[in-house]
mmJSON file of the N, C-alpha and C atoms, coordinates in Angstrom:
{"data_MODEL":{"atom_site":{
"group_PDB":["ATOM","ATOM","ATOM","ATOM","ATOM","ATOM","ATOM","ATOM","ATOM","ATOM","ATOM","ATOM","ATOM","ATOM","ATOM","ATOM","ATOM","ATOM","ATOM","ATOM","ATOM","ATOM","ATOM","ATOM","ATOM","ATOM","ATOM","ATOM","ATOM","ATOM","ATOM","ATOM","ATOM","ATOM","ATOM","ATOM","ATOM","ATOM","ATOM","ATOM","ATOM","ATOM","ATOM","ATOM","ATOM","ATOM","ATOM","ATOM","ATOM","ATOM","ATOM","ATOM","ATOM","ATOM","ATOM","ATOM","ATOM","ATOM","ATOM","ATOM","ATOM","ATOM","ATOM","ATOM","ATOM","ATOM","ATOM","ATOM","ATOM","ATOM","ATOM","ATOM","ATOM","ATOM","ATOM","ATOM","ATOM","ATOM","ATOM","ATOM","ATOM","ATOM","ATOM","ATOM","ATOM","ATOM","ATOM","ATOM","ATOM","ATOM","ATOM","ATOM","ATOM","ATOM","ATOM","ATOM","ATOM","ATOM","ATOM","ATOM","ATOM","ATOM","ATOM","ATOM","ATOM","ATOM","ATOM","ATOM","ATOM","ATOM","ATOM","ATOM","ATOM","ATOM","ATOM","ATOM","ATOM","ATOM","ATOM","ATOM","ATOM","ATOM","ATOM","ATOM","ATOM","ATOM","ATOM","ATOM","ATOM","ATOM","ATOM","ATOM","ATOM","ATOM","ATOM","ATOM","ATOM","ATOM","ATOM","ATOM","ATOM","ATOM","ATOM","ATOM","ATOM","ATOM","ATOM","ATOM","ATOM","ATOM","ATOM","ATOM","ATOM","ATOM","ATOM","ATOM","ATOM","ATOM","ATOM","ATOM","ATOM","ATOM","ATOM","ATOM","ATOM","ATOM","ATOM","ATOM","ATOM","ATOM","ATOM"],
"id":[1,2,3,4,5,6,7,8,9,10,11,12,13,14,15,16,17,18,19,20,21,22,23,24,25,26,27,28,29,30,31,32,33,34,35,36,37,38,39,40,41,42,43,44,45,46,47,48,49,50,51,52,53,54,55,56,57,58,59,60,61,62,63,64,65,66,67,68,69,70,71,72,73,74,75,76,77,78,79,80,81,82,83,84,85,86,87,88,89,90,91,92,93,94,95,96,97,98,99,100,101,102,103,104,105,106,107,108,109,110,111,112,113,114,115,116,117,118,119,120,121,122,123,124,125,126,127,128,129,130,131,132,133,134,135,136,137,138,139,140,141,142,143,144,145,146,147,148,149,150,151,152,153,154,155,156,157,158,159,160,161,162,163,164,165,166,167,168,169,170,171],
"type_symbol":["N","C","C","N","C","C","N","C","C","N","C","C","N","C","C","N","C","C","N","C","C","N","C","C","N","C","C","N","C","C","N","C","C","N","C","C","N","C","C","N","C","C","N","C","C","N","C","C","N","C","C","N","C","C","N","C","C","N","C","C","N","C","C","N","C","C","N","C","C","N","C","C","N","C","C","N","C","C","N","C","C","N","C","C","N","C","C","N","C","C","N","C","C","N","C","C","N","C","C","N","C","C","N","C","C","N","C","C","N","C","C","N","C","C","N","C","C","N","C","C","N","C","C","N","C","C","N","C","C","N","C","C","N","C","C","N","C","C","N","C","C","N","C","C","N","C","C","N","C","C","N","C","C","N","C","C","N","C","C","N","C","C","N","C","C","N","C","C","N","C","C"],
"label_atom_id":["N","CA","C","N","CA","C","N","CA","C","N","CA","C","N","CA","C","N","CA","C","N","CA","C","N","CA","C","N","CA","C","N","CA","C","N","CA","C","N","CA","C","N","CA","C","N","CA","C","N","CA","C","N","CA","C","N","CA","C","N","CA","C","N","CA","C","N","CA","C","N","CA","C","N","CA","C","N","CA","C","N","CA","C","N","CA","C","N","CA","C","N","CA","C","N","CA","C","N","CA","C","N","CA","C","N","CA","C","N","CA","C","N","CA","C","N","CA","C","N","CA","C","N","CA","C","N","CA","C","N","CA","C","N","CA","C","N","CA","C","N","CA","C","N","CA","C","N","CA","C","N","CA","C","N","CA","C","N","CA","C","N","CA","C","N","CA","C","N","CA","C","N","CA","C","N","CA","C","N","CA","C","N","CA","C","N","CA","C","N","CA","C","N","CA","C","N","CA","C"],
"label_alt_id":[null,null,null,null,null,null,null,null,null,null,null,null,null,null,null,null,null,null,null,null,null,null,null,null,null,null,null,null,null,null,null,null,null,null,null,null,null,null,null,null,null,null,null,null,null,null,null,null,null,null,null,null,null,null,null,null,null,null,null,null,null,null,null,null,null,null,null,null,null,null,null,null,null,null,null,null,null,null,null,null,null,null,null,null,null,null,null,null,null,null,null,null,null,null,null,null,null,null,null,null,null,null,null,null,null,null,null,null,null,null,null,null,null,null,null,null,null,null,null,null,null,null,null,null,null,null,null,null,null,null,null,null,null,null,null,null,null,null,null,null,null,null,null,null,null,null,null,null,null,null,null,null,null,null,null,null,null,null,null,null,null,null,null,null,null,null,null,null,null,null,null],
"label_comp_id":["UNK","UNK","UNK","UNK","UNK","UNK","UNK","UNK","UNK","UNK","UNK","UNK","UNK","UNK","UNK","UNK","UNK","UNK","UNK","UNK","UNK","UNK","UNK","UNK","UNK","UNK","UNK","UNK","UNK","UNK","UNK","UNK","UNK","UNK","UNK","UNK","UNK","UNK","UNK","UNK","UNK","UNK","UNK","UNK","UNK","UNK","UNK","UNK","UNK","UNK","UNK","UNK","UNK","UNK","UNK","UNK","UNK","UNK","UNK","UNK","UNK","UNK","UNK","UNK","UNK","UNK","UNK","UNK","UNK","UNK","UNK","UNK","UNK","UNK","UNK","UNK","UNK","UNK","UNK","UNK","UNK","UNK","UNK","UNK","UNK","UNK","UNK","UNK","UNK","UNK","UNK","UNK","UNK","UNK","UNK","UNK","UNK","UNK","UNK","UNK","UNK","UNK","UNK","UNK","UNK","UNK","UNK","UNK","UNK","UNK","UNK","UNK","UNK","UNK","UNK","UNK","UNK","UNK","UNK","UNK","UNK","UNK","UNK","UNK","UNK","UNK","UNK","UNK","UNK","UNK","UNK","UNK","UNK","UNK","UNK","UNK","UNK","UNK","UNK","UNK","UNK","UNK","UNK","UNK","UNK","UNK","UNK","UNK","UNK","UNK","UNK","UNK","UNK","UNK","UNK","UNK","UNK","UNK","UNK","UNK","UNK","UNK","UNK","UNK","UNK","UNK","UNK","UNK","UNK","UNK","UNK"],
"label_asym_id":["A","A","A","A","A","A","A","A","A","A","A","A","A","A","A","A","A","A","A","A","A","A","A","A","A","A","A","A","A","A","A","A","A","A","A","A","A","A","A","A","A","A","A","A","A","A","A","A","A","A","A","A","A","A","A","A","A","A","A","A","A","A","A","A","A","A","A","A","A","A","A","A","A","A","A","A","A","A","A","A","A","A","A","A","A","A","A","A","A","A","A","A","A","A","A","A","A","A","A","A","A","A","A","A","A","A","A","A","A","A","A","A","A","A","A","A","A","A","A","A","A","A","A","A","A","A","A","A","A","A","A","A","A","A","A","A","A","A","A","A","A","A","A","A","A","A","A","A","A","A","A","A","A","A","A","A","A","A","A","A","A","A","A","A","A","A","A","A","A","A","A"],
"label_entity_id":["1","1","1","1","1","1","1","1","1","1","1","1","1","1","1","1","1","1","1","1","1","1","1","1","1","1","1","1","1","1","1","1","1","1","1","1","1","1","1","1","1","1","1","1","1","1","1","1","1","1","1","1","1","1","1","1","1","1","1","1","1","1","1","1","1","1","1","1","1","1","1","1","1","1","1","1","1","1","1","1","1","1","1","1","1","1","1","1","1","1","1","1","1","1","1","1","1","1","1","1","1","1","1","1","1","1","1","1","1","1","1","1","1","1","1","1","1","1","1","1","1","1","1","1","1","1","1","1","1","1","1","1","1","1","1","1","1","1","1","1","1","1","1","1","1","1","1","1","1","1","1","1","1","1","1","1","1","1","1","1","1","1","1","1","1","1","1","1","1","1","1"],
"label_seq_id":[1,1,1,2,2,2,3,3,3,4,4,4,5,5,5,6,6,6,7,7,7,8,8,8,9,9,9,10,10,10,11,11,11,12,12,12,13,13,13,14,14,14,15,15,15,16,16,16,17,17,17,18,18,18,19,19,19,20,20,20,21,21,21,22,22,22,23,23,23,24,24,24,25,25,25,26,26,26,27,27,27,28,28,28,29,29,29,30,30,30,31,31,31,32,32,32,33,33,33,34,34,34,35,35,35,36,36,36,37,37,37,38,38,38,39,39,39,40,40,40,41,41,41,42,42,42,43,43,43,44,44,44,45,45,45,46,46,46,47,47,47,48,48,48,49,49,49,50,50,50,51,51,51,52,52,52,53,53,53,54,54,54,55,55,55,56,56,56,57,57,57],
"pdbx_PDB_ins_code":[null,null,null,null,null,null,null,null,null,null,null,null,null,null,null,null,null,null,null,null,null,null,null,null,null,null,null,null,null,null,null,null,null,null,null,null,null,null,null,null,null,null,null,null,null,null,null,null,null,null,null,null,null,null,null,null,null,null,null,null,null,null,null,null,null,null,null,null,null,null,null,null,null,null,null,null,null,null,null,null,null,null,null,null,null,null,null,null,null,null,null,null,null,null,null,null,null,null,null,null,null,null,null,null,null,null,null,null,null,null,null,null,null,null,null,null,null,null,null,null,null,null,null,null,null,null,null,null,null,null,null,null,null,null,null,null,null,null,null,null,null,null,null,null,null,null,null,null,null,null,null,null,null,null,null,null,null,null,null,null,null,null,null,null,null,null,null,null,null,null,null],
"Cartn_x":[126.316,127.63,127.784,128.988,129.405,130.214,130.566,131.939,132.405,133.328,134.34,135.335,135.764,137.236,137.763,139.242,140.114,141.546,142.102,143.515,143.965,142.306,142.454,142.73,142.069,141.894,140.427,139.732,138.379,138.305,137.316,137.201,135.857,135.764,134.293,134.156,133.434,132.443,131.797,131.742,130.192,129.883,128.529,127.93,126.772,127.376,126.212,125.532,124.68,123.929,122.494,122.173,120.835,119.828,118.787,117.445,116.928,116.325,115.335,115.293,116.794,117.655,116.974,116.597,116.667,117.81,117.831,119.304,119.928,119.785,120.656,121.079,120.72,121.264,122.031,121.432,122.597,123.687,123.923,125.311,126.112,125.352,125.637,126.737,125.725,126.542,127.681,127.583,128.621,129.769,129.337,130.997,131.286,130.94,131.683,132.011,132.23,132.919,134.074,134.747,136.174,136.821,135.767,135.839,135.114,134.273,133.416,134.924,135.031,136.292,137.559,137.604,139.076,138.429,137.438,136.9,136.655,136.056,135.775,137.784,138.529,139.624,140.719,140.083,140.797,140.162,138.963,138.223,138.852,138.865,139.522,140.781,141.56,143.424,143.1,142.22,142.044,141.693,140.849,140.284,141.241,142.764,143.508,144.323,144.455,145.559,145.416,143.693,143.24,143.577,142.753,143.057,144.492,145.179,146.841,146.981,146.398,147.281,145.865,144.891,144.684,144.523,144.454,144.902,143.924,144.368,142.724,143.262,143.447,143.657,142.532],
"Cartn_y":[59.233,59.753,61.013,61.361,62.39,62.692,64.09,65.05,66.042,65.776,66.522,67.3,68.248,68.407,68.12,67.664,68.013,68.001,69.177,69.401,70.25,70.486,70.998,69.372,68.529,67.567,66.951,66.956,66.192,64.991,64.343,63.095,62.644,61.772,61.085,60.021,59.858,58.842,57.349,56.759,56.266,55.174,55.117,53.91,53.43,52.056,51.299,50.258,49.562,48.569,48.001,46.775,46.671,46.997,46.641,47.503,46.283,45.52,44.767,43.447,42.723,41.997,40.564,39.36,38.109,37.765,36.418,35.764,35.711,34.859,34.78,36.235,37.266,38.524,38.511,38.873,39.185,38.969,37.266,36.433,36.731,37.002,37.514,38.899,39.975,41.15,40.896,40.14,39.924,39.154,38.52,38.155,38.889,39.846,40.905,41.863,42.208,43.543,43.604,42.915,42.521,43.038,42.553,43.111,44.23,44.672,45.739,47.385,46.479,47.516,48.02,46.712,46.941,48.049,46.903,48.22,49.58,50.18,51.799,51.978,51.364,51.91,52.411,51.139,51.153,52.603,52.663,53.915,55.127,55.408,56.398,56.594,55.918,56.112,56.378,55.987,56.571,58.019,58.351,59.795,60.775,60.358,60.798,61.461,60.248,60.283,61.602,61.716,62.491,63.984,63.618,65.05,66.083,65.062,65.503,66.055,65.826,66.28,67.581,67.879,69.313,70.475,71.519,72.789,73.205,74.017,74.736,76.113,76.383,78.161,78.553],
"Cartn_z":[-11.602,-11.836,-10.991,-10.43,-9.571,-10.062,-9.747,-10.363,-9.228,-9.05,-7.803,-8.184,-7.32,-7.159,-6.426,-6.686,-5.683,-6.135,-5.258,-6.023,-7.218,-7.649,-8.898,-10.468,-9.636,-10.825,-10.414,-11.507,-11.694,-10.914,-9.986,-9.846,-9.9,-11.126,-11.625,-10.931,-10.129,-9.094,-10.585,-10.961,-11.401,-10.822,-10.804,-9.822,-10.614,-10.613,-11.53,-10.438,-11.244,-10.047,-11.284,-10.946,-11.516,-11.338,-11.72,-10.957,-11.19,-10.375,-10.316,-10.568,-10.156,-11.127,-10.352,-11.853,-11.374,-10.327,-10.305,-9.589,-10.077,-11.047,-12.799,-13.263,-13.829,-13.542,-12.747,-11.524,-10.255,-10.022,-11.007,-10.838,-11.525,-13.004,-13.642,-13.632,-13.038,-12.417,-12.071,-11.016,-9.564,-10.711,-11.278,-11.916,-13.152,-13.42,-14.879,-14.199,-12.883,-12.214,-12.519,-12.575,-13.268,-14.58,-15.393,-16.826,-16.908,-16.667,-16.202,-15.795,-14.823,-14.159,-15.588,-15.717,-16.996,-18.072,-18.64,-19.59,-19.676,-18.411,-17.904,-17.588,-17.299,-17.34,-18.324,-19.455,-20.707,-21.187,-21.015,-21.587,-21.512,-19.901,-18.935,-19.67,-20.114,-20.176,-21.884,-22.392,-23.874,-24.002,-23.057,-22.4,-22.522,-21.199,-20.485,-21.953,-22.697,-23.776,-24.616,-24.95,-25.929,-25.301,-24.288,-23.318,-23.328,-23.229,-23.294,-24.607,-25.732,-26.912,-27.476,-26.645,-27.06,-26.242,-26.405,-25.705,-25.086,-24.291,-23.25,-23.076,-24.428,-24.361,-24.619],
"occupancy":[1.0,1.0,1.0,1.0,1.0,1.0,1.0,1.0,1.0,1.0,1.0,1.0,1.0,1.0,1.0,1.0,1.0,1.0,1.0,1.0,1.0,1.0,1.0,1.0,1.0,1.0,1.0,1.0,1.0,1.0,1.0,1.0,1.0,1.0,1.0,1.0,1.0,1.0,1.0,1.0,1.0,1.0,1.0,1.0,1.0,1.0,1.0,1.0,1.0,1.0,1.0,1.0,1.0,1.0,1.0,1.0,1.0,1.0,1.0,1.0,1.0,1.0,1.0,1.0,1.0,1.0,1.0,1.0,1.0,1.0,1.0,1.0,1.0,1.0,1.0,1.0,1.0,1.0,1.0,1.0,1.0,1.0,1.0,1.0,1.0,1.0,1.0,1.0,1.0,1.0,1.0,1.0,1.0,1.0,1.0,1.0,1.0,1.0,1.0,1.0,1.0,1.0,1.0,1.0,1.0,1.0,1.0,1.0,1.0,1.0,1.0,1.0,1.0,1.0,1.0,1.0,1.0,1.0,1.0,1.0,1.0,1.0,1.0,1.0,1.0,1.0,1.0,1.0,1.0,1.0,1.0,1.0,1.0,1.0,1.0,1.0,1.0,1.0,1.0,1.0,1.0,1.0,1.0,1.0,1.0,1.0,1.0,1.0,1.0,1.0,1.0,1.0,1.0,1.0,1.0,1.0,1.0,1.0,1.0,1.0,1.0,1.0,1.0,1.0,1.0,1.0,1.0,1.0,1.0,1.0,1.0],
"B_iso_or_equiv":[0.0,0.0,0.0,0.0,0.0,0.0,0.0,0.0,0.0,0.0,0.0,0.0,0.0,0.0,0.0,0.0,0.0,0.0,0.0,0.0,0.0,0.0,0.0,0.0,0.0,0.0,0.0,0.0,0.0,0.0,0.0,0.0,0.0,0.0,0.0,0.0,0.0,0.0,0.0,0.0,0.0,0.0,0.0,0.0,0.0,0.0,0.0,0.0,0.0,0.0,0.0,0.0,0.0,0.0,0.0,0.0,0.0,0.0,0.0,0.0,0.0,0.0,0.0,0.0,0.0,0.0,0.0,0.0,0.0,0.0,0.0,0.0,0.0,0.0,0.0,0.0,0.0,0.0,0.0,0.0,0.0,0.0,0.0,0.0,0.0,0.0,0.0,0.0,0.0,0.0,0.0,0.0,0.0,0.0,0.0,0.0,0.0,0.0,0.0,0.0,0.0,0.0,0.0,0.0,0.0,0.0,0.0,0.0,0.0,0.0,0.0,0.0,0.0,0.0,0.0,0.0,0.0,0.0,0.0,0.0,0.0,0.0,0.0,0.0,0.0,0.0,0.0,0.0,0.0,0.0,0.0,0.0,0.0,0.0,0.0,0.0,0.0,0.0,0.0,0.0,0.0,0.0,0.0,0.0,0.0,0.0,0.0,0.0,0.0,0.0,0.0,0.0,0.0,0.0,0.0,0.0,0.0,0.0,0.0,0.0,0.0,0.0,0.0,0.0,0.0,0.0,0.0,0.0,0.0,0.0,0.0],
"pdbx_formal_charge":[null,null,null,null,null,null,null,null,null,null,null,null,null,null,null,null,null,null,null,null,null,null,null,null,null,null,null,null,null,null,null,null,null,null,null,null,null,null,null,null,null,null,null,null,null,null,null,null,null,null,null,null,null,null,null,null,null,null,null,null,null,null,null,null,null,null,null,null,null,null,null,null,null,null,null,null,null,null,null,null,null,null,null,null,null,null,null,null,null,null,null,null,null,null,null,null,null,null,null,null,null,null,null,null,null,null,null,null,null,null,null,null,null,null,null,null,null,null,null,null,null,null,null,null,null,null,null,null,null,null,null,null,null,null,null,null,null,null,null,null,null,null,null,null,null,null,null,null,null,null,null,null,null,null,null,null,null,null,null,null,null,null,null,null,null,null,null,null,null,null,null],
"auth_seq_id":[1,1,1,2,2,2,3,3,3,4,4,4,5,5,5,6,6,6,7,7,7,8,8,8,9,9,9,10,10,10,11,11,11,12,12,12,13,13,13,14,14,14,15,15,15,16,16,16,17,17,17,18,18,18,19,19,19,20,20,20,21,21,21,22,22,22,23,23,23,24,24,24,25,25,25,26,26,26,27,27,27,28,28,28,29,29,29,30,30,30,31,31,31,32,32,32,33,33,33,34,34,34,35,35,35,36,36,36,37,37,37,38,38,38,39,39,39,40,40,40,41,41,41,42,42,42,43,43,43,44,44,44,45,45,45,46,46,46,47,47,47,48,48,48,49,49,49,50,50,50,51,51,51,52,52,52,53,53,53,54,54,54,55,55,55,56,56,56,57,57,57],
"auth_comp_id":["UNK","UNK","UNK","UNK","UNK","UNK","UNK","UNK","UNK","UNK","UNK","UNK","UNK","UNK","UNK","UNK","UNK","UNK","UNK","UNK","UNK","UNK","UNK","UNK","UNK","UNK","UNK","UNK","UNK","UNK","UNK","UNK","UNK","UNK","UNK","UNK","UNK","UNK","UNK","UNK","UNK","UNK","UNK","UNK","UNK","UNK","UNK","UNK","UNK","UNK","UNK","UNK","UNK","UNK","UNK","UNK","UNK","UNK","UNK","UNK","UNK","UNK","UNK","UNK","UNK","UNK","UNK","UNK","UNK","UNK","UNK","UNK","UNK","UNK","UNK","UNK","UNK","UNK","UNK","UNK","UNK","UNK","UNK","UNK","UNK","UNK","UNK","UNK","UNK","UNK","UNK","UNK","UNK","UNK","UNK","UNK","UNK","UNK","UNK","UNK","UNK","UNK","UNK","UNK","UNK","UNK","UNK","UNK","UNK","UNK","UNK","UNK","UNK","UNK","UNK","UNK","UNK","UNK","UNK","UNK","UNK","UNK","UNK","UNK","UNK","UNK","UNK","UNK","UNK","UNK","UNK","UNK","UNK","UNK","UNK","UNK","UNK","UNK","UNK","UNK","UNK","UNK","UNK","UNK","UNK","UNK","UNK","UNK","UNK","UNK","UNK","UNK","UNK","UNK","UNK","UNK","UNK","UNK","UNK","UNK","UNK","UNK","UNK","UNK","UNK","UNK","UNK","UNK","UNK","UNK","UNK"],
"auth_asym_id":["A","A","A","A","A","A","A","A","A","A","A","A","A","A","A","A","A","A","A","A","A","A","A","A","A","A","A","A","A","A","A","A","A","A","A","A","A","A","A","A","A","A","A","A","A","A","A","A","A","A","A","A","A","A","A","A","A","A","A","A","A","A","A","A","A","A","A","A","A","A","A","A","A","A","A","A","A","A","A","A","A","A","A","A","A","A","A","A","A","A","A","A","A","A","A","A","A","A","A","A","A","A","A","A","A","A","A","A","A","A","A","A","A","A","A","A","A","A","A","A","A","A","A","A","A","A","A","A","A","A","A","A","A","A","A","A","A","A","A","A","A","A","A","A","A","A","A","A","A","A","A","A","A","A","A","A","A","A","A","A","A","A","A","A","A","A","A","A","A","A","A"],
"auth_atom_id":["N","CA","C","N","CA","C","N","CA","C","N","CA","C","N","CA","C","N","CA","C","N","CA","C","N","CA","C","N","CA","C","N","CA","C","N","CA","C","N","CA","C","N","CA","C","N","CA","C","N","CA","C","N","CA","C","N","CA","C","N","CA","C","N","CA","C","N","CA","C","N","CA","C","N","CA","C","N","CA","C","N","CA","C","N","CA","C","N","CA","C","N","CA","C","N","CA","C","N","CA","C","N","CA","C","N","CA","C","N","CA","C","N","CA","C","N","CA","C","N","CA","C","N","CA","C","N","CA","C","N","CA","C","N","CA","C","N","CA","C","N","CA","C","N","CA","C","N","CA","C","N","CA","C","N","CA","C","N","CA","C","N","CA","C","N","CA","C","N","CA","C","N","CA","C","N","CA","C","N","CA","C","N","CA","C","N","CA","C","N","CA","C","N","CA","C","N","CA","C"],
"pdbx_PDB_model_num":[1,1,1,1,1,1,1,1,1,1,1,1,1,1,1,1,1,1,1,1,1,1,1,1,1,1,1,1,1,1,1,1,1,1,1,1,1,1,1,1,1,1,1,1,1,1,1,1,1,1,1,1,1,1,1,1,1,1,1,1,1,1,1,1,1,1,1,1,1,1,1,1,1,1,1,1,1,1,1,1,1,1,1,1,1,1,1,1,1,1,1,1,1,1,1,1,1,1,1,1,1,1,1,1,1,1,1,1,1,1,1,1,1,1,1,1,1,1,1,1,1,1,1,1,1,1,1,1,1,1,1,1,1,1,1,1,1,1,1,1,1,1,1,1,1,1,1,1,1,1,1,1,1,1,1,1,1,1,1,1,1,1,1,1,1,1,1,1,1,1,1]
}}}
Protein backbone atom coordinates (compact mmCIF):
# COMPACT_ATOMS: atom_id res chain seq x y z
CA UNK A 1 0.00 0.00 0.00
CA UNK A 2 1.18 3.61 -0.89
CA UNK A 3 0.00 6.98 0.28
CA UNK A 4 0.47 10.20 -1.69
CA UNK A 5 -0.40 13.57 -2.16
CA UNK A 6 -1.65 15.46 -4.51
CA UNK A 7 -3.66 18.54 -4.69
CA UNK A 8 -4.05 18.35 -1.26
CA UNK A 9 -6.18 15.01 -1.49
CA UNK A 10 -4.81 11.56 -0.35
CA UNK A 11 -4.09 8.99 -3.04
CA UNK A 12 -3.95 5.24 -1.78
CA UNK A 13 -2.02 3.03 -4.27
CA UNK A 14 -2.87 -0.85 -3.15
CA UNK A 15 -1.28 -3.63 -4.85
CA UNK A 16 -2.15 -7.05 -4.39
CA UNK A 17 -0.74 -10.14 -6.21
CA UNK A 18 -0.24 -13.85 -5.05
CA UNK A 19 2.76 -15.24 -3.82
CA UNK A 20 3.54 -18.44 -5.07
CA UNK A 21 0.36 -19.21 -6.79
CA UNK A 22 -0.64 -22.76 -8.40
CA UNK A 23 -2.29 -22.39 -11.97
CA UNK A 24 -5.56 -23.04 -10.56
CA UNK A 25 -4.97 -20.07 -8.15
CA UNK A 26 -3.63 -17.95 -10.74
CA UNK A 27 -6.94 -18.41 -12.77
CA UNK A 28 -8.44 -18.08 -10.17
CA UNK A 29 -6.90 -14.54 -9.42
CA UNK A 30 -7.08 -13.44 -12.98
CA UNK A 31 -10.85 -13.81 -13.02
CA UNK A 32 -12.04 -12.07 -9.50
CA UNK A 33 -10.24 -8.70 -10.50
CA UNK A 34 -13.53 -7.65 -11.41
CA UNK A 35 -15.23 -8.29 -8.28
CA UNK A 36 -12.15 -7.73 -6.45
CA UNK A 37 -12.20 -4.11 -8.03
CA UNK A 38 -16.07 -3.47 -7.18
CA UNK A 39 -15.64 -4.52 -3.75
CA UNK A 40 -12.43 -2.19 -2.66
CA UNK A 41 -14.71 0.46 -4.38
CA UNK A 42 -17.86 -0.17 -2.66
CA UNK A 43 -15.53 0.02 0.43
CA UNK A 44 -13.84 3.32 -0.67
CA UNK A 45 -17.40 5.27 -1.26
CA UNK A 46 -18.52 3.84 2.28
CA UNK A 47 -15.14 5.46 3.56
CA UNK A 48 -15.81 8.70 1.52
CA UNK A 49 -19.43 8.82 3.01
CA UNK A 50 -18.27 8.46 6.67
CA UNK A 51 -15.55 10.86 6.17
CA UNK A 52 -17.97 13.59 5.06
CA UNK A 53 -20.17 13.57 8.07
CA UNK A 54 -17.28 14.13 10.77
CA UNK A 55 -15.24 17.15 11.58
CA UNK A 56 -11.48 17.81 11.56
CA UNK A 57 -11.46 20.65 13.96
Amino acid sequence: MVNAELGGKTILTVIGAPVSPTEGEMQTYEESQEMVQEGFSGTFVQLADYLSTISYD
